[in-house]
PASETOR-865558 format. One record per residue: residue in three letters; z, y, x of N, C-alpha, C in turn. Coordinates in pm, whole numbers, padded with zeros to 5 digits, always signed. Example, Ala and Ser with C-alpha at 12.3 -4.5 7.8 and 13.67 -1.06 7.14 Angstrom:
BEGIN
ALA+00780-00569+01319+00780-00450+01230+00780-00330+01320;SER+00708-00225+01285+00714-00106+01367+00787+00003+01290;
***
This chain:
BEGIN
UNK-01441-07809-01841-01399-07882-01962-01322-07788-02055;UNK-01316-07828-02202-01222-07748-02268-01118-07733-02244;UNK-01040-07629-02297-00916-07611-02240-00860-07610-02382;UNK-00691-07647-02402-00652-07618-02503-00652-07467-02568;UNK-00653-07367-02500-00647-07269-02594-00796-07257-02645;UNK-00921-07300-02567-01029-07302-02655-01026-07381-02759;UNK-00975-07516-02758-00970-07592-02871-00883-07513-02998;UNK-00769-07500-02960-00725-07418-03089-00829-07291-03129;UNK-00872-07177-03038-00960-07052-03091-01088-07155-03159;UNK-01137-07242-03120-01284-07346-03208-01227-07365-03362;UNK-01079-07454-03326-01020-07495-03485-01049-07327-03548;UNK-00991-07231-03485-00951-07119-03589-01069-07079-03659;UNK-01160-07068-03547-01289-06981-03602-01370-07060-03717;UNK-01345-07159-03680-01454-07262-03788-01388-07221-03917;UNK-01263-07290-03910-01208-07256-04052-01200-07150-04112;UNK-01171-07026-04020-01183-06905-04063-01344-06867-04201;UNK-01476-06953-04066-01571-06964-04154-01625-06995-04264;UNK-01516-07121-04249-01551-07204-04421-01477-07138-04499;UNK-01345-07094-04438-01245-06997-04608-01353-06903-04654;UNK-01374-06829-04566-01463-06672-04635-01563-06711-04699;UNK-01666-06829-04645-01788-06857-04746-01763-06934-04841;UNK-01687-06946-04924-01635-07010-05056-01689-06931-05129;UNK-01836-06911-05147-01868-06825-05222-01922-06937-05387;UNK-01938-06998-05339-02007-07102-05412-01936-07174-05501;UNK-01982-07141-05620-01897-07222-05750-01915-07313-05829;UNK-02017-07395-05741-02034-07522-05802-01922-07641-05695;UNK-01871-07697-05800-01711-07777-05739-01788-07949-05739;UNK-01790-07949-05546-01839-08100-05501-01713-08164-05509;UNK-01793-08279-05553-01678-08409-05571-01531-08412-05674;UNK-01539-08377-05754-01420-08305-05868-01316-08446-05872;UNK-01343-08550-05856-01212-08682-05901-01188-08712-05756;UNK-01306-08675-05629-01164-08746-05547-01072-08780-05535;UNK-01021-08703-05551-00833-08664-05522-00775-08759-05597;UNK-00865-08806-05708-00768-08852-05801-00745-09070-05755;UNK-00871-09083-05680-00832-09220-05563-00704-09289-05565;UNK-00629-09385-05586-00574-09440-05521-00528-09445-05372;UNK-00662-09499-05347-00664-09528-05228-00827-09507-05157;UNK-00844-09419-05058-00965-09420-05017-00982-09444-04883;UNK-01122-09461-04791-01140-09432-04639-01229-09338-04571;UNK-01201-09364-04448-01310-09272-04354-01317-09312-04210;UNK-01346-09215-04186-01369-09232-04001-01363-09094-03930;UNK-01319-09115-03820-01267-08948-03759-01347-08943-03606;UNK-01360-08859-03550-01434-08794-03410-01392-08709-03372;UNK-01299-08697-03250-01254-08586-03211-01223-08552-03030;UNK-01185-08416-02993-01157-08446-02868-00972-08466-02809;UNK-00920-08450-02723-00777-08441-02712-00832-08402-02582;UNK-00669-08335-02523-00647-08285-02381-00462-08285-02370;UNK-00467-08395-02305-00335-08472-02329-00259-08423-02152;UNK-00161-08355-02157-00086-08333-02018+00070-08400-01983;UNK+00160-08351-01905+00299-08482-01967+00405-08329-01943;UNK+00493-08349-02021+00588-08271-01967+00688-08343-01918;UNK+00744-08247-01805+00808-08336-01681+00927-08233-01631;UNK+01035-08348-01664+01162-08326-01614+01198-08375-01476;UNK+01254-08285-01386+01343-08337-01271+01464-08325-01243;UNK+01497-08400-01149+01632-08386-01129+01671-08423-00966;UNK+01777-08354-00919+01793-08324-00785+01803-08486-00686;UNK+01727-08447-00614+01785-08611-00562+01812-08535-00402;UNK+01844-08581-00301+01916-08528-00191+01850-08541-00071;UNK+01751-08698-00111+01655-08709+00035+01530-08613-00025;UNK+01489-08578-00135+01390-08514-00150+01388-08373-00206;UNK+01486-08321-00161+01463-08118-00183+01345-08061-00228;UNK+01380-07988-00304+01231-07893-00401+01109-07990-00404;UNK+01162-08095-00441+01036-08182-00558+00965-08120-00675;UNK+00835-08081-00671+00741-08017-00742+00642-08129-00792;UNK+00603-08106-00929+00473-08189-00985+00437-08121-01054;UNK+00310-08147-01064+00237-07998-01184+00135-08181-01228;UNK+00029-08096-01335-00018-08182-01382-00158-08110-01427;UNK-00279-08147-01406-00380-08128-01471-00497-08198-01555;UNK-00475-08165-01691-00552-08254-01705-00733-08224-01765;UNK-00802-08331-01802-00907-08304-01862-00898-08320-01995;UNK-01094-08314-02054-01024-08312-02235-01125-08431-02202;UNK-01050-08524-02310-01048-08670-02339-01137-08679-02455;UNK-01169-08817-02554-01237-08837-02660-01157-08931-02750;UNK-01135-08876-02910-01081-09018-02978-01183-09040-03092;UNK-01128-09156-03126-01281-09187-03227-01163-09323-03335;UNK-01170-09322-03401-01110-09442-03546-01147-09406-03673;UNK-01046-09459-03726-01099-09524-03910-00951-09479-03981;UNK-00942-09458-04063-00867-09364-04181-00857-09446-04298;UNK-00764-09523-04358-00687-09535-04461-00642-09444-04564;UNK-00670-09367-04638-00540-09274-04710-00479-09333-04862;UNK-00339-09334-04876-00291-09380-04955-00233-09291-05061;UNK-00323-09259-05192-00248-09106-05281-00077-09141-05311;UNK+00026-09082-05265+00163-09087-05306+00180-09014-05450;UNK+00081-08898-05415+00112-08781-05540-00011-08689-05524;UNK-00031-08631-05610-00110-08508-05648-00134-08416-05500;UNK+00021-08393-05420-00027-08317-05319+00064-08370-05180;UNK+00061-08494-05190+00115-08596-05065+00045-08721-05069;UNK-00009-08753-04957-00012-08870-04960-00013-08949-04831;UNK-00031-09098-04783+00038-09158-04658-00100-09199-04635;UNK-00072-09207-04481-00221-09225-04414-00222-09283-04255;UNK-00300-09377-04238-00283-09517-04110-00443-09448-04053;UNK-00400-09386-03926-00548-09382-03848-00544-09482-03694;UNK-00569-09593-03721-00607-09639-03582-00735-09639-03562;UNK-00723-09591-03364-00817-09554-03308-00791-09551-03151;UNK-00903-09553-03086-00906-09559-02946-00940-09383-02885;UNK-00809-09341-02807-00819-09194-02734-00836-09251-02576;UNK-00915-09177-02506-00942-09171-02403-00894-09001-02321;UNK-00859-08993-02211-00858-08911-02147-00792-08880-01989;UNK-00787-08854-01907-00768-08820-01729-00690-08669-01699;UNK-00588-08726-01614-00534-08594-01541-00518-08644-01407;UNK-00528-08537-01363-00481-08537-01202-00307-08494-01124;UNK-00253-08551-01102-00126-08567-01089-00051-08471-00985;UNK-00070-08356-00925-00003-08316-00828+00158-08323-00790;UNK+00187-08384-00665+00319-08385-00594+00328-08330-00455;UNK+00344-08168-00533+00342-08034-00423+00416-08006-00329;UNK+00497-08129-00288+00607-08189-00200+00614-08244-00099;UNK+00479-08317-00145+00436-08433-00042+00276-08338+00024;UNK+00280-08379+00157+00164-08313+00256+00050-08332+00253;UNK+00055-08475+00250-00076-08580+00289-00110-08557+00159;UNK-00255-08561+00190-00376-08559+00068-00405-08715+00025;UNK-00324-08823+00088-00371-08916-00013-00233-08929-00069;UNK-00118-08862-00044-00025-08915-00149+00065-08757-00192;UNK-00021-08708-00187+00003-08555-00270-00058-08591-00421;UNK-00176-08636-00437-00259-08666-00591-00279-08783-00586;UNK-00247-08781-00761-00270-08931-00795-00340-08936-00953;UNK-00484-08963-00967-00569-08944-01125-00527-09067-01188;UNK-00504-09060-01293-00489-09114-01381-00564-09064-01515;UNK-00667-09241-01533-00709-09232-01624-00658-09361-01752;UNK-00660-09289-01878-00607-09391-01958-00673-09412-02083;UNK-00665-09558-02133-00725-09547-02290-00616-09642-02327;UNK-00595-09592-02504-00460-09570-02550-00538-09682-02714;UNK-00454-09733-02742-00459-09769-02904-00380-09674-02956;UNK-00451-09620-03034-00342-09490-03096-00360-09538-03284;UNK-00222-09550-03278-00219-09593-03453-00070-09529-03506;UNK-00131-09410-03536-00033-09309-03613+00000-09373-03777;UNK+00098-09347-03835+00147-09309-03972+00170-09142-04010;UNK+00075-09125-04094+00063-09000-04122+00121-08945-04237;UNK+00236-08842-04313+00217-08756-04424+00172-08657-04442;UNK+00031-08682-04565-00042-08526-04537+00041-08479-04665;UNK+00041-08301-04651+00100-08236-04747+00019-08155-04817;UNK-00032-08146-04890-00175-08087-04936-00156-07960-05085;UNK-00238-07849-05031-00181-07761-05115-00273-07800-05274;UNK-00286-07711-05308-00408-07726-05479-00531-07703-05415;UNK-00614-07767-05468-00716-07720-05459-00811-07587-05480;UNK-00904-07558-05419-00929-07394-05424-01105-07407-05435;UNK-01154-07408-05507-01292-07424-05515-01352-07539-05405;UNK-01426-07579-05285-01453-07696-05249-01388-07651-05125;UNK-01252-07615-05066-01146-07611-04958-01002-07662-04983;UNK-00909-07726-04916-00793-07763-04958-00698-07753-04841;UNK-00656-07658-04795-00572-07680-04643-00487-07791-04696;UNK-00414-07852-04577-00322-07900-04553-00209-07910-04432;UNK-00112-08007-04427-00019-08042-04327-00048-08183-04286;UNK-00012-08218-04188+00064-08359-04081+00144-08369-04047;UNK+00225-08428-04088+00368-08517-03999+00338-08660-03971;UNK+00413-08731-03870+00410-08859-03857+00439-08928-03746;UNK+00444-09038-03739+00453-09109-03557+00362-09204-03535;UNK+00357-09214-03426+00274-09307-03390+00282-09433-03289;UNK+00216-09541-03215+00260-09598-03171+00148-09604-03102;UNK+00136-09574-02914+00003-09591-02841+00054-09704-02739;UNK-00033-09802-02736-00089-09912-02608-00178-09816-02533;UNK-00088-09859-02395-00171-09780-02306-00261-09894-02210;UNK-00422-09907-02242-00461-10049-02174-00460-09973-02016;UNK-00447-09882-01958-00444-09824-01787-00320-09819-01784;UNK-00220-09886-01819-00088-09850-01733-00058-09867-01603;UNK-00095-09993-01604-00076-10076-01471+00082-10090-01453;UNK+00145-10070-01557+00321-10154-01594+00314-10231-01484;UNK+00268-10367-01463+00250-10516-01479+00238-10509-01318;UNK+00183-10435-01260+00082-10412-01129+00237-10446-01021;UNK+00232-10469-00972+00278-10524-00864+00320-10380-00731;UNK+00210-10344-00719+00183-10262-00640+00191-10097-00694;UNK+00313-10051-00609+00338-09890-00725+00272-09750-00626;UNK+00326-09626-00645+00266-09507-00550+00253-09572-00353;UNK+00369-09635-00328+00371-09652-00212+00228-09765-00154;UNK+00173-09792-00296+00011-09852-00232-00105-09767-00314;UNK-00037-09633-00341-00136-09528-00411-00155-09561-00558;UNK-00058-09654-00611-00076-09696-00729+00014-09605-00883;UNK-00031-09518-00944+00021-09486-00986+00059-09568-01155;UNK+00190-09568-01184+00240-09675-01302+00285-09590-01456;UNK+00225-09654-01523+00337-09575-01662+00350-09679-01759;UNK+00436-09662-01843+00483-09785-01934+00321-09797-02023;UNK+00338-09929-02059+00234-09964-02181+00275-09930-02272;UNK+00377-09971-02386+00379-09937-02486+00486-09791-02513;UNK+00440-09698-02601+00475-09565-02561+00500-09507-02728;UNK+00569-09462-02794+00608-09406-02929+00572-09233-02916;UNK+00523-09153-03034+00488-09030-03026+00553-09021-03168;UNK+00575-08861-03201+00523-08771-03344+00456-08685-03304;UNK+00382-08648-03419+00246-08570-03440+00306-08502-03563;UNK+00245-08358-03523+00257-08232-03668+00076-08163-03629;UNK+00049-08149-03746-00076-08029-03746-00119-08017-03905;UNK-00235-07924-03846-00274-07853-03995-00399-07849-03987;UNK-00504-07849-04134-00599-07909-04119-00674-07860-04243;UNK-00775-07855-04262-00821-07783-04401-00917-07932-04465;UNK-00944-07952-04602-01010-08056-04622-01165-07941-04700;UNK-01270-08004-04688-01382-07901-04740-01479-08045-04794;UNK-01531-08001-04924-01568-08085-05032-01699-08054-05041;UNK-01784-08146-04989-01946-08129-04964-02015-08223-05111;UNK-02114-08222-05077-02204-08268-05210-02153-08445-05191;UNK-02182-08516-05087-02209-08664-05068-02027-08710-05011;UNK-01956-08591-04940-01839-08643-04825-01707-08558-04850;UNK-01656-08574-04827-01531-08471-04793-01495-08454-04645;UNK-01514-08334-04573-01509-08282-04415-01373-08274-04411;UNK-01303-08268-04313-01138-08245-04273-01152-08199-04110;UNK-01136-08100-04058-01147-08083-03947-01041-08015-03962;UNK-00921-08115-03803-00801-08082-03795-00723-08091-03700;UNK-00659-07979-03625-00577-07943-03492-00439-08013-03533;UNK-00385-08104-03408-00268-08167-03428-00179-08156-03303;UNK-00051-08090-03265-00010-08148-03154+00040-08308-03139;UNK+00076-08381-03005+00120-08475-03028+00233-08478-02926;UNK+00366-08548-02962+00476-08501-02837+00530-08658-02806;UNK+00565-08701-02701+00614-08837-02629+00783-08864-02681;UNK+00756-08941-02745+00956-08967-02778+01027-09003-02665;UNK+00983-09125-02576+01016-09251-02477+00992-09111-02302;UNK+01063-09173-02245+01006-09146-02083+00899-09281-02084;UNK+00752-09227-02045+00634-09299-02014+00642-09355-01859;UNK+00725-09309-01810+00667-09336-01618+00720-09471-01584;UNK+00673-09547-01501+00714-09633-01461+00802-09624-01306;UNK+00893-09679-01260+00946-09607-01153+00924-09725-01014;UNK+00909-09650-00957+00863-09719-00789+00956-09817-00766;UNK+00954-09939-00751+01003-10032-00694+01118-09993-00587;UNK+01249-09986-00641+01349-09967-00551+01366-09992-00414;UNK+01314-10147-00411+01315-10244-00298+01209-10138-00156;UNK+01159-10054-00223+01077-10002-00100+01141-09870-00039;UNK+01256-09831-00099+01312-09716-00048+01288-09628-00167;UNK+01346-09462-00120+01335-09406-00225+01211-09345-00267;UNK+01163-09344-00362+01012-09332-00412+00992-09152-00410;UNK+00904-09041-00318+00911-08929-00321+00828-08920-00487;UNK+00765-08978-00513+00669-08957-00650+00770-08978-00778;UNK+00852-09106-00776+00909-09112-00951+01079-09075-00943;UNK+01122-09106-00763+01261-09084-00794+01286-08953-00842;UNK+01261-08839-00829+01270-08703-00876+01262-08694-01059;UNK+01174-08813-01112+01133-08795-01224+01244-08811-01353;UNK+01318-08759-01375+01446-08799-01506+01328-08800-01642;UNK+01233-08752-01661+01144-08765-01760+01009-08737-01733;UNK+00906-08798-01826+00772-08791-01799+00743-08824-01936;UNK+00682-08720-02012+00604-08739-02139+00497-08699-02179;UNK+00429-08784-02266+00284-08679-02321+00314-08571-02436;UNK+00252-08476-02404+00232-08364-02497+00079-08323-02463;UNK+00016-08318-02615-00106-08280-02648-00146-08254-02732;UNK-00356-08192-02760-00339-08139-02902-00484-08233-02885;UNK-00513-08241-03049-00615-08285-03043-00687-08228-03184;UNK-00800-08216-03179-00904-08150-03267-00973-08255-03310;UNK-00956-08262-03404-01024-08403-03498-01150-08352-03597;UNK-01260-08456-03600-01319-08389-03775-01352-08546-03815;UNK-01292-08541-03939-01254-08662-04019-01379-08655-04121;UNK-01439-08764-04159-01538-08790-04265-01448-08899-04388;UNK-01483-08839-04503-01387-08944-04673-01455-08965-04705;
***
């Protein structure tokens, strides 16, 4: 599967491609920009991992978790709202999918050493793009923003936590997102293909049911967040 540093070297090279062939001086689509308000639809991949804090607990010495994950798929619909000439606000909800495999390099046994987790997320960011001038049919830009993901695989709710192999994370989960992104101005569309990280505000984990003793999987855990990137190509 991809790996993030391929995804970023893909973003670079492409764009690299479209800056240099700007050879062409006939200017597609000249009033876009000038919209109100327009839409689209986006296709992209993500490869979403958590970063993970511990902290000493006394029955469980050198608690280790690593995390691996795969690259995932997101797919939604695009709002953009012109603020100004070279800002404007932007609502992408959409459904991300993606799986990691959980290692707890602590624990012996192979059924409670790993634990996969797969998840699909409502992901509905608020976006500010920052957008430079236009340059013949290319326009880089910026992203800032937050977002708000439903996680429908949490298994919050579940009854049953690691100690029945069940692994838990909260449903509802808050992010910000920064990236950069070039917009390219075709005859019929406007292309946007664009690398974003995304970072976890909240601790996501859900923690093992006290009542069963101390949990070797979440008691160690003082934090558990997503951090990821995702490579988008947006159609206007």
């Amino acid at each position: 599967m991809m790996s993030k540093k391929n995804i970023i070297f893909s973003f670079l090279l492409f764009t690299s491609i479209v800056f240099f062939s700007q050879s062409e001086r006939v200017e597609y689509l000249p009033t876009f920009d000038k919209n109100k308000i327009h839409y689209g639809f986006y296709l992209g991949l993500n490869q979403n991992d958590f970063k993970i804090s511990l902290e000493d607990v006394t029955s469980i010495p050198d608690a280790n978790i690593t995390v691996k994950p795969d690259t995932g798929f997101n797919v939604g619909l695009i709002a953009d709202l012109r603020l100004h000439k070279n800002l404007n606000l932007r609502f992408e909800p959409g459904l991300m999918t993606n799986s990691k495999k959980i290692y707890f390099n602590h624990l012996t046994s192979p059924r409670d050493s790993v634990r996969d987790v797969s998840s699909t997320y409502l992901h509905l960011p608020i976006l500010f793009k920052f957008s430079t001038d236009r340059y013949r049919n290319i326009r880089p830009y910026l992203l800032a923003g937050v977002s708000f993901n439903h996680n429908f695989s949490s298994n919050e709710d579940n009854q049953d936590d690691n100690f029945a192999s069940k692994f838990r994370m909260k449903t509802s989960n808050f992010m910000y997102e920064v990236g950069v992104g070039i917009d390219i101005y075709l005859y019929f569309f406007k292309f946007s293909p664009s690398i974003r990280g995304v970072f976890a505000i909240n601790n996501e984990i859900k923690y093992d049911n006290p009542a069963n003793g101390t949990s070797p999987w979440t008691a160690p855990v003082n934090y558990m967040g997503t951090r990821g990137v995702f490579l988008t190509f947006a159609f206007e």
